[in-house]
C-alpha positions as CSV (number, residue, x, y, z in Angstrom):
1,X,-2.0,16.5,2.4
2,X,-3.4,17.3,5.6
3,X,-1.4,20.2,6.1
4,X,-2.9,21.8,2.8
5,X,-6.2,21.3,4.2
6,X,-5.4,23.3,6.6
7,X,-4.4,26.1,5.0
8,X,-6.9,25.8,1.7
9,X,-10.5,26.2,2.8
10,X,-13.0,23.7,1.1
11,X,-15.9,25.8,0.2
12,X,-17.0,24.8,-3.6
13,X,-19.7,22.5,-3.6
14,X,-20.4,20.3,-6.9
15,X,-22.6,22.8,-8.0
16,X,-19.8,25.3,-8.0
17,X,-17.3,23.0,-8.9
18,X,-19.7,22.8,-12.4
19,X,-19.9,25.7,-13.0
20,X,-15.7,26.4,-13.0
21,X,-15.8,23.6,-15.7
22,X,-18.3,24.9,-17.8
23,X,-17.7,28.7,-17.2
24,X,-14.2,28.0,-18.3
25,X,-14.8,26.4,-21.4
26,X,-17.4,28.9,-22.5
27,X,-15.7,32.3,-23.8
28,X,-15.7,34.0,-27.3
29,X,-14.8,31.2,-29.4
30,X,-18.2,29.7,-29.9
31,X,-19.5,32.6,-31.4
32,X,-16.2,33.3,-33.3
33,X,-14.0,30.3,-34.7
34,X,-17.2,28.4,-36.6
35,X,-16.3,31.1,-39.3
36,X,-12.9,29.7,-40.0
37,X,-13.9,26.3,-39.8
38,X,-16.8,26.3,-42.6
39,X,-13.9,27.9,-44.6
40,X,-11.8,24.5,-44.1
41,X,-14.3,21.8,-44.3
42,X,-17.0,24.2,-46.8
43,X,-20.5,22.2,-45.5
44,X,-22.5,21.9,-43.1
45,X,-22.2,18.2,-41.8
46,X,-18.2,18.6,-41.5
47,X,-18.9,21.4,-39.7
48,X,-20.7,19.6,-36.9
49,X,-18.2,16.5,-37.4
50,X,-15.2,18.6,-36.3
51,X,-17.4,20.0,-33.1
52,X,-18.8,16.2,-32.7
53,X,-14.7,14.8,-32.7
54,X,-14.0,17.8,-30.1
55,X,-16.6,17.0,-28.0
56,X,-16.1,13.6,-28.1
57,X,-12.3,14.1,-27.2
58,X,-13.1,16.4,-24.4
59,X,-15.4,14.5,-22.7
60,X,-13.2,11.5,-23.0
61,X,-10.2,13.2,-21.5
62,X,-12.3,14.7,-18.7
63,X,-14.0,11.0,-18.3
64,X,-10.4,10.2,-17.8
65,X,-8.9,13.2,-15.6
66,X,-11.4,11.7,-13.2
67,X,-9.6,9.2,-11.7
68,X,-6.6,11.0,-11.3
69,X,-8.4,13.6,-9.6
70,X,-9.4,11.4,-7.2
71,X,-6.1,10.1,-6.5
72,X,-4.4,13.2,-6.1
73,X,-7.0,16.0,-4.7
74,X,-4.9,18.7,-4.4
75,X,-3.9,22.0,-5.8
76,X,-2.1,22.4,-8.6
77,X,-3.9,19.4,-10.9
78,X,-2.2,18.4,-14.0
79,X,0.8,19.8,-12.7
80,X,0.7,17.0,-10.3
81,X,-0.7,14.2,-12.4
82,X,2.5,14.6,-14.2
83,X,4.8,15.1,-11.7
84,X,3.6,11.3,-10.1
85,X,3.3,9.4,-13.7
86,X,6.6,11.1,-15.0
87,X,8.9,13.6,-13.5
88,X,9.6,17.0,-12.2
89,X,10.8,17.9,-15.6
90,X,7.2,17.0,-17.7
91,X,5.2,18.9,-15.3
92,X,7.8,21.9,-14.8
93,X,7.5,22.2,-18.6
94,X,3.6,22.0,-18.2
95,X,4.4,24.3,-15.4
96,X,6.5,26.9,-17.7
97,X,4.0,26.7,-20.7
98,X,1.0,27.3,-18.6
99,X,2.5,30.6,-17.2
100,X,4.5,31.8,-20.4
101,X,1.6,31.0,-22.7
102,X,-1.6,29.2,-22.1
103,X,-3.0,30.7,-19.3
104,X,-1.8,33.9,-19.3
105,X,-2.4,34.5,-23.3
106,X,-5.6,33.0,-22.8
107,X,-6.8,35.5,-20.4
108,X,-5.4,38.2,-22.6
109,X,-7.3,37.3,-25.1
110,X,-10.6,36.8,-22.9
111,X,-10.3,40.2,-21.5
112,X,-9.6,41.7,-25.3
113,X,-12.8,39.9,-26.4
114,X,-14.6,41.3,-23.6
115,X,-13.3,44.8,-24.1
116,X,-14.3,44.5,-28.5
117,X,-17.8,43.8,-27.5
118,X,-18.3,46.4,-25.0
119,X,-17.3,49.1,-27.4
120,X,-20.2,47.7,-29.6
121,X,-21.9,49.2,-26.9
122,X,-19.5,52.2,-26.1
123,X,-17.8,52.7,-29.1
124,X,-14.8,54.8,-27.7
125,X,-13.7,51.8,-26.3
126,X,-12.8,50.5,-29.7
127,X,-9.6,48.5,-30.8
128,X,-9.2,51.1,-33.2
129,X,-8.6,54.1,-31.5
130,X,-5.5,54.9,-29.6
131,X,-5.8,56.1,-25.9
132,X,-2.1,56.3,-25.5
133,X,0.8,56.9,-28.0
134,X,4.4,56.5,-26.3
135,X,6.2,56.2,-29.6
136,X,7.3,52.3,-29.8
137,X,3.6,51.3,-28.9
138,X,0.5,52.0,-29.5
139,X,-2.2,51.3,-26.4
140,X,-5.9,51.6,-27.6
141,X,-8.6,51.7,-25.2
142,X,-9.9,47.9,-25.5
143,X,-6.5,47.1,-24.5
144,X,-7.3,49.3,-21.3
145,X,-10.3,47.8,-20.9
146,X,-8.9,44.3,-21.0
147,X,-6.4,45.0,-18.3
148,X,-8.9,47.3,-15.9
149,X,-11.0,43.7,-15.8
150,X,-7.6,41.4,-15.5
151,X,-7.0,43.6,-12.6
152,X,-10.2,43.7,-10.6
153,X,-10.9,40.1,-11.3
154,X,-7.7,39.5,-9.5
155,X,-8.1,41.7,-6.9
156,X,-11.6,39.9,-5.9
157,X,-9.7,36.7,-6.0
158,X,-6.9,37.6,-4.0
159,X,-9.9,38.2,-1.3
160,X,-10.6,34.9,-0.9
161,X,-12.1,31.9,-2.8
162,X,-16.2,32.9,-2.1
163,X,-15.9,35.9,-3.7
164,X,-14.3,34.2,-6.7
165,X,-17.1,31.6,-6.5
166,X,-20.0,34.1,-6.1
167,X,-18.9,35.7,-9.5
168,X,-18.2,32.1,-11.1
169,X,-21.7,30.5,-10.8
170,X,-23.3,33.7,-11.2
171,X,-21.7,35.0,-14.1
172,X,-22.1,31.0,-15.5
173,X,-25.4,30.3,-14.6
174,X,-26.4,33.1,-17.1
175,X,-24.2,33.0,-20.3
176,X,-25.6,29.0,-19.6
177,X,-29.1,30.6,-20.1
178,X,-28.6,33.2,-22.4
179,X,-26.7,31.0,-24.9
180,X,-29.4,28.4,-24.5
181,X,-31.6,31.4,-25.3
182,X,-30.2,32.0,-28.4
183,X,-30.0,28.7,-29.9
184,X,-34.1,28.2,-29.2
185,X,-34.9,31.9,-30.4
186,X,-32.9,30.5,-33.8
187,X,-34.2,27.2,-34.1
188,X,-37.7,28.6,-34.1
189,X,-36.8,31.3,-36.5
190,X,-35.0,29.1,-38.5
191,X,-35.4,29.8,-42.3
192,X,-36.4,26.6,-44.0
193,X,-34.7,27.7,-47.9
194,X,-31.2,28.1,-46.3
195,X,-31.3,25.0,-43.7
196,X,-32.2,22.8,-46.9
197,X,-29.1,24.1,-48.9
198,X,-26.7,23.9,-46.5
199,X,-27.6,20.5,-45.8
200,X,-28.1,19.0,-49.4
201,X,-24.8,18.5,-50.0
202,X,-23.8,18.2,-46.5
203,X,-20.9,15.5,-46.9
204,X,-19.1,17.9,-49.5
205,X,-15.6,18.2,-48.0
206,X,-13.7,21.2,-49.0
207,X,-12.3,24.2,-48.9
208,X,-14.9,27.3,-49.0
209,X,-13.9,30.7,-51.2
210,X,-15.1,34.2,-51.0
211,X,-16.9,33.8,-54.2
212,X,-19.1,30.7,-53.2
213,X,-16.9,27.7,-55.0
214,X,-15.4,24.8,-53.4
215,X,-12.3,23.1,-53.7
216,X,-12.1,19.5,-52.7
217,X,-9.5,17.7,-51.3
218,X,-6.9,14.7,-51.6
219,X,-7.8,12.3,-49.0
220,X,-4.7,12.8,-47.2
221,X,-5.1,16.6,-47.4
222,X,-8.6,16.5,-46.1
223,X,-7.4,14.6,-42.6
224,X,-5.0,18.1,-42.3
225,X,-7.8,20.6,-43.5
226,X,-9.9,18.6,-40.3
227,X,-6.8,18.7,-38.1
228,X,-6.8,22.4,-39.4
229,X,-10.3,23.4,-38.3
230,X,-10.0,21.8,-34.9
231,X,-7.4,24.0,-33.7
232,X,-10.7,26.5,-33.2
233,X,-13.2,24.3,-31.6
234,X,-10.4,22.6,-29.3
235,X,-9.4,26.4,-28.4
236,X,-13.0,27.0,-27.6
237,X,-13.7,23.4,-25.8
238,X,-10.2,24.1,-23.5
239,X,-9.8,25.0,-20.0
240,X,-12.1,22.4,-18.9
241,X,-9.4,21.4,-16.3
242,X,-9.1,24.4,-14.4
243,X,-11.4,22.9,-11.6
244,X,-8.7,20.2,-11.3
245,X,-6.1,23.5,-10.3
246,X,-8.1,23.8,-6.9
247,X,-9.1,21.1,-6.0
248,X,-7.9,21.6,-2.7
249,X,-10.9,24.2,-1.7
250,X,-13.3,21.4,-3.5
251,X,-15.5,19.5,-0.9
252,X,-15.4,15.9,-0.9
253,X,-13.0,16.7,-4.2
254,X,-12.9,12.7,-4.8
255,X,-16.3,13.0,-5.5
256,X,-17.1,16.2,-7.3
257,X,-13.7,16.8,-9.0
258,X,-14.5,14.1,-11.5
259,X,-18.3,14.5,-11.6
260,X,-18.4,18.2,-12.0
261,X,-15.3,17.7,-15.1
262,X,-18.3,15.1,-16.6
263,X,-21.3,17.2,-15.9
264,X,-19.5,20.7,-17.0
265,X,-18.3,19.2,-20.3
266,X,-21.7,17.3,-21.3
267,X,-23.5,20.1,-20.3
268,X,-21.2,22.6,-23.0
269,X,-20.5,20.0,-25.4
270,X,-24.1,19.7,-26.1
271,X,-24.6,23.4,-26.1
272,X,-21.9,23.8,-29.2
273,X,-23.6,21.2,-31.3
274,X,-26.9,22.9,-30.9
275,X,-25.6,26.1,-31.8
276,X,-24.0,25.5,-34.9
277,X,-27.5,23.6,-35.8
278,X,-28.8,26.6,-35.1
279,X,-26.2,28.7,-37.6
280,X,-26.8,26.2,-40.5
281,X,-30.4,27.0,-40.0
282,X,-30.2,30.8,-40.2
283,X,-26.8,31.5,-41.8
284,X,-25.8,30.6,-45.1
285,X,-22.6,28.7,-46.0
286,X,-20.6,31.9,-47.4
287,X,-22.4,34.0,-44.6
288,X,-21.0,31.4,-41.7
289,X,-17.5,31.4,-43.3
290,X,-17.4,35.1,-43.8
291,X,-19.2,36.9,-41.3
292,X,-17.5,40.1,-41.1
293,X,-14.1,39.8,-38.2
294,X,-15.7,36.1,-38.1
295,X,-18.6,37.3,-35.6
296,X,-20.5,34.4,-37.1
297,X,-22.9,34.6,-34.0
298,X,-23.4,38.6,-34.5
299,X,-24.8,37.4,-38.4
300,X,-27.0,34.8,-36.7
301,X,-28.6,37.5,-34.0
302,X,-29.0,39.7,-36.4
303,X,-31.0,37.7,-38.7
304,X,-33.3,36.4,-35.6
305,X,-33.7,39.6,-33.8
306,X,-32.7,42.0,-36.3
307,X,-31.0,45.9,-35.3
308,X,-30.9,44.7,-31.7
309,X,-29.5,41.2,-32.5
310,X,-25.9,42.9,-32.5
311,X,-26.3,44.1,-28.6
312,X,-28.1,41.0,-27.5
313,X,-24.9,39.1,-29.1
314,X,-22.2,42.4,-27.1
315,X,-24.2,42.0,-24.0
316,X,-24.2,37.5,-24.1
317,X,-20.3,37.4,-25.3
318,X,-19.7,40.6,-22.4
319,X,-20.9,38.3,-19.6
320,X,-19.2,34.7,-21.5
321,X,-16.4,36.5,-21.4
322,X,-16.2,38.0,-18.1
323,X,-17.3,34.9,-16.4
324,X,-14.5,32.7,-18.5
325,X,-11.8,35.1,-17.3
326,X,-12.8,34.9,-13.6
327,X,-12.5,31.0,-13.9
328,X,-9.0,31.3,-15.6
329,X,-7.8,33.6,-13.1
330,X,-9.2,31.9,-10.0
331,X,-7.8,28.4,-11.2
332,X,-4.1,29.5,-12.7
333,X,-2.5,30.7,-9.5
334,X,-3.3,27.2,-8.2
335,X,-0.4,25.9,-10.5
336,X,2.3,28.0,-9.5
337,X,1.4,27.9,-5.8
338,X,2.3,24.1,-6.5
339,X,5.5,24.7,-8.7
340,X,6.4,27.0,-5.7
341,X,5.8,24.4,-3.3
342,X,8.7,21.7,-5.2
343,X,11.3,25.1,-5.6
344,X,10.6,25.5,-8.9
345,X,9.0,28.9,-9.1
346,X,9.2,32.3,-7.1
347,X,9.4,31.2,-3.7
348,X,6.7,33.3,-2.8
349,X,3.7,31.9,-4.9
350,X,4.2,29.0,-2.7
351,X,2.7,31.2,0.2
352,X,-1.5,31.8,1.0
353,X,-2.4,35.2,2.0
354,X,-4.6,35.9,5.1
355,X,-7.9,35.2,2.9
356,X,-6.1,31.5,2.2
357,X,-5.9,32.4,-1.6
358,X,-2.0,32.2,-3.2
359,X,-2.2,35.9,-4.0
360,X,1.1,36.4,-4.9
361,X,0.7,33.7,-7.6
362,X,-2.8,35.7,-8.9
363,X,-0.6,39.3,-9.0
364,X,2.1,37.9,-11.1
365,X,0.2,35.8,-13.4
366,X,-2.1,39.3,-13.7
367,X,1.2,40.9,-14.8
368,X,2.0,38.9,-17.2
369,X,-1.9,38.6,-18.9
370,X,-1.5,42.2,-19.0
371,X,1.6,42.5,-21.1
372,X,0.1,40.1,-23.0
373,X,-2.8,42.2,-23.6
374,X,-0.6,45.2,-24.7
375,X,1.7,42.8,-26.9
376,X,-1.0,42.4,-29.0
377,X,0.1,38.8,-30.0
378,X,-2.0,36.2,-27.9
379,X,-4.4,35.2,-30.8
380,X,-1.3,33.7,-32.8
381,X,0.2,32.5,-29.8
382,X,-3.5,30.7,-28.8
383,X,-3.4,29.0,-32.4
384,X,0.2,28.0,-32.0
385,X,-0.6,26.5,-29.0
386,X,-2.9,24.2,-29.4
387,X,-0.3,21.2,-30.5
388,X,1.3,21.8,-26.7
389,X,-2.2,21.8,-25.2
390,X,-3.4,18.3,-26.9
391,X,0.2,16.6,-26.3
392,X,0.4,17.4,-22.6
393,X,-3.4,16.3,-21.9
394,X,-2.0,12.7,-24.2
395,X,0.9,12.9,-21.8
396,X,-1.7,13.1,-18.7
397,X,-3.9,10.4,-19.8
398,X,-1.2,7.8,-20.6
399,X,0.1,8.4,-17.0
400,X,-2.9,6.5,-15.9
401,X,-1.9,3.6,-17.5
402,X,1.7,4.1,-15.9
403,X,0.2,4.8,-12.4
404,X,-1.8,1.3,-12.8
405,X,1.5,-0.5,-13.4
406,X,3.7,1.8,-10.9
407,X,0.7,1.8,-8.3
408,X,-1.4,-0.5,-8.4
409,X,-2.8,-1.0,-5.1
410,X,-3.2,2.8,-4.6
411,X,-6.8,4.3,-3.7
412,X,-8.8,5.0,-6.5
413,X,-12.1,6.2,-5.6
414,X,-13.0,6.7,-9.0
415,X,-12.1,4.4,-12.0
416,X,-11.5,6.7,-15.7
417,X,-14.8,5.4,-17.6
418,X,-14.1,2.9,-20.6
419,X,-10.5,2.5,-19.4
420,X,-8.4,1.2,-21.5
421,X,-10.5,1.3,-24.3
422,X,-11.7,5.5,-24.6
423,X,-8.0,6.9,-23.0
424,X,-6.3,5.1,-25.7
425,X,-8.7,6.0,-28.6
426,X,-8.0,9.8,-27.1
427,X,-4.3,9.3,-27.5
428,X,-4.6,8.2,-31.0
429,X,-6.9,10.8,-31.8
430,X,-4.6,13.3,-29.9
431,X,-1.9,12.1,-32.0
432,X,-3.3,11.7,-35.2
433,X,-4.2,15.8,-35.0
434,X,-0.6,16.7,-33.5
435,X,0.8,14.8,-36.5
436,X,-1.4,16.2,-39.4
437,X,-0.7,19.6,-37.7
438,X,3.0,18.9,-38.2
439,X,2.1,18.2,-41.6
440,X,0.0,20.6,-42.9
441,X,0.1,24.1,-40.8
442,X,3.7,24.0,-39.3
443,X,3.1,27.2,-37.9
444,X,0.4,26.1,-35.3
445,X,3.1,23.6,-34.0
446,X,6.9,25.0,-34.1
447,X,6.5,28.1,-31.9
448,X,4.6,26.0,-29.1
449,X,7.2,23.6,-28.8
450,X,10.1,25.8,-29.2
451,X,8.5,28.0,-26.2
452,X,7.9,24.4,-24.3
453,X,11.6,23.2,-24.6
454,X,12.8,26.6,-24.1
455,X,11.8,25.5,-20.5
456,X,14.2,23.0,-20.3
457,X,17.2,25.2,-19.4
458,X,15.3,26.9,-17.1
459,X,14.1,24.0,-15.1
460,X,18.1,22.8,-14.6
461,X,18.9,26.9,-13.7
462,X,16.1,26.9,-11.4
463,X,17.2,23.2,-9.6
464,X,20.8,24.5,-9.4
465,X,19.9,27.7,-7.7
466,X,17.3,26.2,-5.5
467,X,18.3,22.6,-4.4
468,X,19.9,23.0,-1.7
469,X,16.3,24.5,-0.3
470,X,14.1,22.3,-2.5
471,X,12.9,19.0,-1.2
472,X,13.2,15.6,-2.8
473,X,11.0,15.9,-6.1
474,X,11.5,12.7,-6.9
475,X,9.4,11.5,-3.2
476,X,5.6,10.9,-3.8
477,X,3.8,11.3,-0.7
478,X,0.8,12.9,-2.6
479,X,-1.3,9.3,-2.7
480,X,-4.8,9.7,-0.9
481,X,-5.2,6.5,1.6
């Protein structure tokens, strides 16, 4: 531990620290997936149900990431929560899904976003062009776009963590603002005749069609449509972790680790409720659940500030967007510099550069975001993922309970709130959703756990090779005393 301070620099306050949280929660998919969700639950109070169990869930897990932040407060966060509670194997396979899939697909997908609402501004940077033809793909200049921001937003990184930090709280700060912005400008537009009919029938559970009509459910198939709908507000409520990846350049990080994952997570939380208040108060039903390419927020700007609504929304999601990435960039490499450190990644990720950043790990991880980006396919992989995401964070809370039993006189500076009673209401919950997902959209679960247990082989490749240079795994001398 020592020896990592000496090579991380601690130079992100609480305020900073926040900010990460929030920044990296907040992307595209609050002024997106509400669309597809008013199509699965077809009324308003469902609607705000699904965001309510989301939030509820993410602040519970964060609530509960707190204390082992302050047990372990070092870089490389879940990775090492599971590594302690379980074994090398869990958090390698954390390790490999992070890389292959949810970090690097998510930034994809946060730099395409960016790039689709800047050509609403420049509209030869649209997704439907094509800026280069080599025959077997197709590259259209959003996808450019995307990559050109992937690219810089790694460079400033590699320069050192202030840089990164600068951008972060800025960038944070105001898509904070502007999306608080929005949701007062539409509450006190708000069009009394469509607030009162989406919320007459409020409690009507069922699935919303193109031509107005809705189809209830079975009991048992309305806990799946819920499960169903969640996958896009747990998509846009994710990431609120990352701040745990470095919490090695985190001052007094058993302190501000676990406040700043409360604080970020109340602070968006509440921010999402309010703005799909602020929808059902300007949008239709049918209008919410088939705003054209689900730009539900465009259809809400529009109707407050009319013609200029649609920049006002370019220019919000542009910065939400931009700011998100910078967070998910800053806080990924963290990971692999960790998996380098136990041999199980390049050796080289394992290293910092001269500006104490693990720029190798940012360069590779900006490789494969950008493949990503050309591919094309990181909005299925994003929905397929979300099973993988919810059953590692189930994984990481019930190591607390293992840690009490395995370590039970270990420091704990902070205590995970409404323990045992709110971690194992999250695991339920978590598992409740991962089993209705089995259920009811099998494609949202298959592909993310045959792409998790695909790392399985690798992980016993990757010990082979390297154990005769890889240290003990198995030795925890990560406790804080």
């Amino acid at each position: 531990m020592e020896q990592e301070k000496s090579h991380f620099k601690p130079s992100l306050k609480l305020l900073d620290a926040t900010m990460l949280v929030a920044g990296s929660m907040i992307g595209s998919g609050i002024f997106i997936v509400s669309a597809d969700i008013t199509r699965n639950v077809g009324s308003s109070g469902w609607l705000l149900v699904v965001w309510l169990i989301t939030g509820f869930m993410t602040l519970t897990a964060a609530l509960s990431y707190g204390e082992l932040s302050a047990m372990f407060p070092k870089a490389g966060g879940q990775y090492i929560y599971l590594k302690e509670a379980y074994n090398p194997l869990i958090s390698f396979l954390y390790g490999w899904s992070f890389f292959t899939v949810i970090q690097t697909a998510t930034i994809a997908a946060v730099g395409v976003a960016f790039a689709k609402f800047t050509a609403y501004l420049i509209p030869a940077l649209s997704e439907d062009l094509v800026a280069i033809d080599l025959g077997f793909i197709s590259i259209s200049p959003a996808q450019l776009l995307a990559i050109a921001v992937i690219v810089l937003l790694s460079y400033v990184n590699s320069r050192g963590v202030s840089a990164g930090k600068t951008i972060q709280t800025t960038f944070t700060v105001a898509k904070l603002l502007s999306l608080f912005g929005l949701i007062v400008f539409g509450l006190f537009f708000l069009d009394t005749a469509i607030w009162k009919v989406n919320w007459e029938n409020m409690w009507n559970l069922g699935s919303l069609a193109p031509n107005g009509s809705i189809s209830g459910y079975t009991t048992f198939a309305a806990l799946g449509a819920i499960a169903a709908a969640m996958v896009g507000s747990i998509f846009s409520s994710d990431s609120w972790h990352n701040v745990t990846f470095i919490a090695g350049e985190i001052k007094n990080p058993a302190r501000n680790i676990g406040l700043s994952l409360a604080l970020g997570t109340i602070i968006v939380t509440v921010l999402y409720i309010l703005t799909n208040v602020m929808y059902t108060g300007v949008l239709s039903l049918h209008d919410m659940a088939y705003a054209d390419k689900d730009r539900v927020a465009v259809s809400a700007a529009n109707h407050i500030f009319g013609t200029v609504g649609t920049i006002t929304i370019a220019v919000m999601i542009m910065v939400s967007t931009f700011g998100c990435n910078n967070g998910l960039i800053m806080a990924g490499a963290r990971v692999y510099y960790s998996m380098g450190k136990d041999g199980l990644f390049f050796k080289k990720v394992a290293e910092l550069n001269k500006n104490a950043v693990p720029g190798f790990g940012l360069w590779i991880q900006c490789i494969f975001a950008c493949l990503w980006c050309l591919s094309g396919r990181y909005g299925d992989l994003l929905d397929m993922i979300s099973f993988v995401v919810v059953g590692f964070y189930m994984l990481t809370i019930f190591g607390i309970f293992i840690l009490r039993k395995k370590r039970p006189d270990a420091a704990r500076p902070y205590k995970a709130f409404g323990y045992p009673v709110l971690p194992v209401i999250y695991i339920l919950m978590g598992l409740a959703f991962c089993i209705l997902l089995i259920i009811f959209k099998p494609k949202f679960t298959w592909p993310g756990l045959i792409i998790t247990l695909a790392g399985i082989p690798v992980y016993y490749l990757i010990r082979r090779v390297n154990m005769p240079k890889t240290v003990d795994l198995q030795t925890s001398d990560t406790l804080v005393s």
